[in-house]
MILUM-191821 format. One record per residue (C-alpha): x, y, z. Coordinates in steps of 0.1 Angstrom, whole numbers. Layout:
R, X, Y, Z
...
//
This chain:
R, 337, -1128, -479
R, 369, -1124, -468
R, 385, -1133, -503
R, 363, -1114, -520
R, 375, -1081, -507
R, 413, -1091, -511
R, 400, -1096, -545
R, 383, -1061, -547
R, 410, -1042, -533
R, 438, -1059, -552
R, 418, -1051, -586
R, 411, -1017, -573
R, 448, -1010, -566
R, 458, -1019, -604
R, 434, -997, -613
R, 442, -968, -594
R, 482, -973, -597
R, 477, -971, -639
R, 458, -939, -633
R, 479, -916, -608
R, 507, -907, -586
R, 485, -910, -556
R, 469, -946, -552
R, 440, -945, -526
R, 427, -982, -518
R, 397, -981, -493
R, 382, -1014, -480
R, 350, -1019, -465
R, 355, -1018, -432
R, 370, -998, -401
R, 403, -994, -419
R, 419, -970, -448
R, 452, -981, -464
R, 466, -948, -484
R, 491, -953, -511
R, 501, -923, -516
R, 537, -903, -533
R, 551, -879, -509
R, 544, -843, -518
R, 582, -837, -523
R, 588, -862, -550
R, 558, -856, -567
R, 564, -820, -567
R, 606, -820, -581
R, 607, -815, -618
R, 626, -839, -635
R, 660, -830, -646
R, 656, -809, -686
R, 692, -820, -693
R, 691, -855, -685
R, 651, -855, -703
R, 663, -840, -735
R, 699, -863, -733
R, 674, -894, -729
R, 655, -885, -755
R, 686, -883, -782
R, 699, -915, -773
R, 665, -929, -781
R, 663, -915, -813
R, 698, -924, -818
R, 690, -960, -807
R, 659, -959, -836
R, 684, -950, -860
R, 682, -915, -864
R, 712, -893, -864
R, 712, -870, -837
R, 734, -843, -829
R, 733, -839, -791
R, 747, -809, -777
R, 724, -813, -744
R, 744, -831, -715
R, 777, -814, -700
R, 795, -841, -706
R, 833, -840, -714
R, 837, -865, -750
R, 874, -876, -740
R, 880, -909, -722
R, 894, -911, -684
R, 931, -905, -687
R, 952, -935, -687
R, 968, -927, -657
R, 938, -930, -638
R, 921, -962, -652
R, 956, -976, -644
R, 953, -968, -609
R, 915, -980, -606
R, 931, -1009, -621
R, 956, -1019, -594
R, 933, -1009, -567
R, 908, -1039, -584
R, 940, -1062, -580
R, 946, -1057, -546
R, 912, -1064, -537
R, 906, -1029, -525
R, 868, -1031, -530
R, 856, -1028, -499
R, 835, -1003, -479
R, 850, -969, -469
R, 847, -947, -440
R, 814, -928, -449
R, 833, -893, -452
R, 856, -910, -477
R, 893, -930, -471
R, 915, -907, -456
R, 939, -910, -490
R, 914, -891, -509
R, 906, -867, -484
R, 944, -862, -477
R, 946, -853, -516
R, 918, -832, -518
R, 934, -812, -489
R, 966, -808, -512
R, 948, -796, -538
R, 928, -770, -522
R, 959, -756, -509
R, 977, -759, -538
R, 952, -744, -565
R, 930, -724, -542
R, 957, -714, -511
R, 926, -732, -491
R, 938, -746, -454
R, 920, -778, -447
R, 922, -812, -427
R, 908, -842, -436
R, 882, -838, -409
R, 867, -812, -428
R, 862, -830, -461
R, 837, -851, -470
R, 837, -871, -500
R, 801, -877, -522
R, 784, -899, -547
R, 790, -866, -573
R, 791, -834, -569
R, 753, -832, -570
R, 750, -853, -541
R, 771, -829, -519
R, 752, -796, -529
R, 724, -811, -520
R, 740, -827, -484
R, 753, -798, -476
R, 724, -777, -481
R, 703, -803, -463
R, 731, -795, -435
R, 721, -759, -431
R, 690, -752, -445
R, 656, -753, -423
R, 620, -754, -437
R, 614, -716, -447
R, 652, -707, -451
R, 657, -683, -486
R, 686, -695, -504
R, 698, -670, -534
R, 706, -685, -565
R, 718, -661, -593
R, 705, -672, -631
R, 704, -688, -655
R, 718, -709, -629
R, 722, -754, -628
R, 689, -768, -627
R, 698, -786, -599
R, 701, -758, -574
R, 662, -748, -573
R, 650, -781, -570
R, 674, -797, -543
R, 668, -764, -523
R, 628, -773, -531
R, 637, -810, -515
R, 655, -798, -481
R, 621, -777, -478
R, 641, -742, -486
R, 628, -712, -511
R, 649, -704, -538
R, 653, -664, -544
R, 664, -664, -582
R, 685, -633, -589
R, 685, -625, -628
R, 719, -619, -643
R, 719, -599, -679
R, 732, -613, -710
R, 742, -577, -718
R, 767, -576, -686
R, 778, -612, -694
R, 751, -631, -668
R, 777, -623, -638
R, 755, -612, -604
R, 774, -587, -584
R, 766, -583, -549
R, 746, -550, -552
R, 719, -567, -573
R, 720, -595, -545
R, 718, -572, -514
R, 685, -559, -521
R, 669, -598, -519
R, 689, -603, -486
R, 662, -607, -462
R, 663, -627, -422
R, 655, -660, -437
R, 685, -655, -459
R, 706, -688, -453
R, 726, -691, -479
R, 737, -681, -518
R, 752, -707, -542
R, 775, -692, -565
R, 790, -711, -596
R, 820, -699, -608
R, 830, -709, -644
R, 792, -710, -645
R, 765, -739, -660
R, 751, -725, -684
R, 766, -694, -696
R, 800, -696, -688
R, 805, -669, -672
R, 834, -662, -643
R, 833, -636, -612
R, 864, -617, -609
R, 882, -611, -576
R, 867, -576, -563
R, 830, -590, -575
R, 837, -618, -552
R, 851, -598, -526
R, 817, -575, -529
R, 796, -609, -518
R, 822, -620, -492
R, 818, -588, -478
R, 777, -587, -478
R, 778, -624, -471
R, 798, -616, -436
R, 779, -581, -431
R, 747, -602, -430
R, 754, -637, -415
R, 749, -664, -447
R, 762, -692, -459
R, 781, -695, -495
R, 777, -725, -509
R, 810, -724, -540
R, 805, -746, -571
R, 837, -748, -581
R, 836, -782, -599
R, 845, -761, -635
R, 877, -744, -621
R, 901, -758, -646
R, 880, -749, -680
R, 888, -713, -682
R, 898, -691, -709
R, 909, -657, -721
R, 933, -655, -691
R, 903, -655, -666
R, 911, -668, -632
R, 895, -684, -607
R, 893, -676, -576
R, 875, -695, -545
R, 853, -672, -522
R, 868, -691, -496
R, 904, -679, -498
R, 891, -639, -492
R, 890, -638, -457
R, 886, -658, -424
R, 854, -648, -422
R, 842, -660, -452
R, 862, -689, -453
R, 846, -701, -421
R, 815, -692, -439
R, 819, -707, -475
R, 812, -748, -485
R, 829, -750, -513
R, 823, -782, -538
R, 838, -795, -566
R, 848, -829, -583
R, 869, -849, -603
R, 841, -853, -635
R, 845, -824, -659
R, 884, -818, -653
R, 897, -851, -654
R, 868, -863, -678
R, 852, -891, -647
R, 820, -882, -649
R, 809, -916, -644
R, 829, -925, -611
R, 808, -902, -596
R, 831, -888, -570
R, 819, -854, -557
R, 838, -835, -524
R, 828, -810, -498
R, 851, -787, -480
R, 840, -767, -453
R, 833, -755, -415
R, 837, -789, -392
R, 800, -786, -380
R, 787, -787, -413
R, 807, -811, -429
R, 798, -835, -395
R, 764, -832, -399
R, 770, -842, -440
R, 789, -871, -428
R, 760, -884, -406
R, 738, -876, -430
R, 755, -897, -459
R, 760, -921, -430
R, 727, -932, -432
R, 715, -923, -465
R, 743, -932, -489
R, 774, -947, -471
R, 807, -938, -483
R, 814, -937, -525
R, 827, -966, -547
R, 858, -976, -534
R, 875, -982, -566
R, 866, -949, -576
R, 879, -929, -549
R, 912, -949, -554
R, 915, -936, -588
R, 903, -901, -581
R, 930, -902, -555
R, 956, -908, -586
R, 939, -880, -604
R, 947, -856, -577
R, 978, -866, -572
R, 996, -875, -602
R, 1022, -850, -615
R, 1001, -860, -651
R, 969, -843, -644
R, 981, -810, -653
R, 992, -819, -685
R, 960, -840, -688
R, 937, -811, -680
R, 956, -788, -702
R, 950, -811, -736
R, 912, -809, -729
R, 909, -775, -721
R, 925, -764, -754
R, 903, -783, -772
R, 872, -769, -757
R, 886, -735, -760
R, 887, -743, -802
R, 852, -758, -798
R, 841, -730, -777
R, 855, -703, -807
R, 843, -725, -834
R, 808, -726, -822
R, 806, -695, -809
R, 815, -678, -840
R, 788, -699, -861
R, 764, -687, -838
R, 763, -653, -842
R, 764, -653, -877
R, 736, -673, -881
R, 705, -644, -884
R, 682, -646, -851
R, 706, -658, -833
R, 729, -640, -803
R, 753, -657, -778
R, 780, -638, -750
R, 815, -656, -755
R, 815, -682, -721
R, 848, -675, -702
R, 849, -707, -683
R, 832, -746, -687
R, 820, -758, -720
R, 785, -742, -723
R, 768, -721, -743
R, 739, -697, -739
R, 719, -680, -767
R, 693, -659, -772
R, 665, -670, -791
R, 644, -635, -784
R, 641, -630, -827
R, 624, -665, -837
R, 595, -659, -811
R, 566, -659, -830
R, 579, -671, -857
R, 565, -709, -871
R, 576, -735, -893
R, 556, -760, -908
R, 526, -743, -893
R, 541, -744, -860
R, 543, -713, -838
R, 577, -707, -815
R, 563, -695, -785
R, 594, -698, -763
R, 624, -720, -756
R, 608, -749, -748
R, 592, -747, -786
R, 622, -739, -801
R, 641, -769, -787
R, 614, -793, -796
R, 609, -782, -832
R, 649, -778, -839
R, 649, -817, -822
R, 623, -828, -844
R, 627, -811, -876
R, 664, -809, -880
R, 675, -835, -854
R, 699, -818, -832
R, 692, -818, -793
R, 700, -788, -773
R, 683, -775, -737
R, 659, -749, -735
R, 670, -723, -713
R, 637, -725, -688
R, 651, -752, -666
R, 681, -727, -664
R, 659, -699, -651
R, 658, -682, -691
R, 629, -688, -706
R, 640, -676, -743
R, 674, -687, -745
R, 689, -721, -753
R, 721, -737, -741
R, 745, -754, -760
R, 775, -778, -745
R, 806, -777, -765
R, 819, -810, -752
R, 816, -825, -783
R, 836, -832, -808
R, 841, -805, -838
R, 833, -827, -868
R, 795, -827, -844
R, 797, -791, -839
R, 803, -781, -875
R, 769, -807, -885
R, 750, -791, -854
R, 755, -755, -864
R, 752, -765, -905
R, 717, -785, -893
R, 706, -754, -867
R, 713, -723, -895
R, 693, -747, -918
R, 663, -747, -895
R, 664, -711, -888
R, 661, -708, -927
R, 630, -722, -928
R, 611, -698, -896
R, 588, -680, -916
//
């Protein structure tokens, strides 16, 4: 009898596990095993950028030739410098594990260049180095934020921030920013969503996905209402160093002692220094917060790759990053015309010129409605399928962003792919009837 309900159950438990998310398995008997998700993974969307990247390599993997402009990833290699450095920390065995905040050499670094690029006063003790920059928006937001807490997230906006303020059991308050004023949300269109459960606003600045940059006296506008009414500012800095048209940027942190000791502000080594992969992310911030990151990533994570942190060190470092930086951001800035310029003289389309980061957003308001092949373009999500399907060229619908009828393009490319992109897209937008 005994192994007849093993039996039973086991069957029952393929059965249920091909069907859902939630795998119940009852047994006959005074007992009730559950095997069941939890209701916060099952509820986080999966990432769009990552989905529609994945997606492009597969095709590309099948043998068809895909134009991706989906994942904001830069298209040059690590600078030699750095690979150098990653290499003579392999040779003298430095691979093993690091203080969970990060070795004290990066975070030494990281102080230099806070204070040197951002006048930003910091010790060690209040930096705490991450598996990406991801990873420390969403510890530090699991530092502060409490189940009910309203964090303000101006859009289109990373499609990140909703979902790992979703995961630490927050509500995001999206704040619309207009293409017409160049997506940028001052603080009087902020105030009126401030409310007591306010904890915090993230503010991205060169921004993913428009590109856009707050100027000083907008920023100074949120310090002020940011100190008037008690939250926290989380600063996404990590696209600093792509700026263009003589736009500069400037951390909330460095407005004030009052903000400062009320701003976390991230950033990374992946998009200036092209590292994407070494996955080295950094916090800097008030000592109770980052404390409570570095027991959180204590016990979650442990401290980052070892040889990684060694070359990010380097990166920061070296008198050869400027010079590094500088050849890349040129190039994007030629991309960044180039496609910018095809764009809006291709008929139904519209795009703002991005100041800052390599991205791209467009309007795709004037081919809603329209079809092709019998199919009907009912929003961004259509328009990005279709255009990936009919004319094999990948880009992100702007709904993950938080912009339902807008697309966004990343210019960190190569132009000989940008010039087959925008030939492949004005094609498609032919053939909309």
């Amino acid at each position: 009898m005994v192994e007849k309900r093993i039996k039973w159950a086991y069957n029952n438990f393929r059965i249920h596990f091909r069907r859902a998310k939630s795998v119940p398995v009852r047994f006959k008997g005074a007992f009730f095993l559950s095997l069941e998700l939890s209701r916060m993974c099952t509820a986080i969307a999966p990432s769009p950028t990552l989905a529609i990247d994945a997606k492009a390599k597969e095709m590309r993997l099948n043998g068809r030739d895909v134009v991706s402009f989906s994942v904001g990833e830069p298209d040059f290699v690590t600078p030699q410098y750095i690979r150098t450095a990653a290499h003579e920390a392999l040779d003298m065995g430095l691979t093993k594990y690091t203080p969970a905040p990060g070795t004290i050499g990066l975070r030494k670094a990281i102080c230099e260049k806070l204070m040197r690029d951002n006048g930003l006063a910091y010790t060690p003790e209040q930096i705490v180095v991450s598996n990406g920059a991801k990873f420390s928006i969403y510890a530090s937001l699991a530092a502060i934020v409490n189940p009910g807490d309203e964090v303000i997230i101006p859009t289109p906006c990373w499609v990140s921030y909703p979902e790992i303020v979703r995961i630490v059991g927050g509500v995001p308050v999206l704040v619309e920013g207009k293409a017409e004023r160049g997506f940028v949300v001052d603080a009087e269109e902020i105030a009126p969503y401030v409310t007591e459960k306010t904890k915090a606003l993230i503010l991205n600045s060169p921004n993913n996905p428009n590109g856009c940059v707050w100027k000083r006296e907008q920023l100074e506008a949120i310090a002020k209402l940011a100190v008037e009414k008690g939250f926290y500012v989380v600063s996404d800095e990590i696209y600093e160093k792509l700026i263009y048209d003589g736009e500069e940027h400037v951390s909330i942190a460095s407005l004030g002692k009052e903000i400062y000791n009320q701003t976390i502000v991230i950033n990374g080594v992946s998009k200036s220094y092209a590292m994407t992969g070494w996955r080295i992310g950094y916090t800097a911030g008030p000592l109770n917060v980052i404390k409570a990151m570095s027991s959180l990533q204590s016990q979650v994570a442990s401290g980052s790759n070892s040889i990684a942190q060694y070359a990010a060190e380097e990166a920061l470092r070296s008198p050869k990053g400027a010079a590094e930086i500088e050849r890349m951001r040129k190039a994007y800035d030629e991309r960044r015309q180039h496609i910018v310029a095809r764009l809006n003289a291709i008929d139904g389309l519209k795009c703002v010129m991005p100041k800052g980061a390599f991205y791209v957003m467009v309007n795709l308001e004037k081919t809603i409605r329209k079809q092709i092949d019998g199919q009907t373009i009912h929003n961004g999500d259509d328009f990005a399928k279709l255009l990936l399907e009919k004319s094999l060229v990948a880009v992100v619908p702007g709904i993950g962003f938080g912009a339902p009828n807008f697309m966004r393009l990343s210019y960190a490319i190569s132009t000989e792919n940008i010039v087959t992109g925008m030939d492949r897209l004005e094609a498609f937008l032919n053939r909309l009837q």
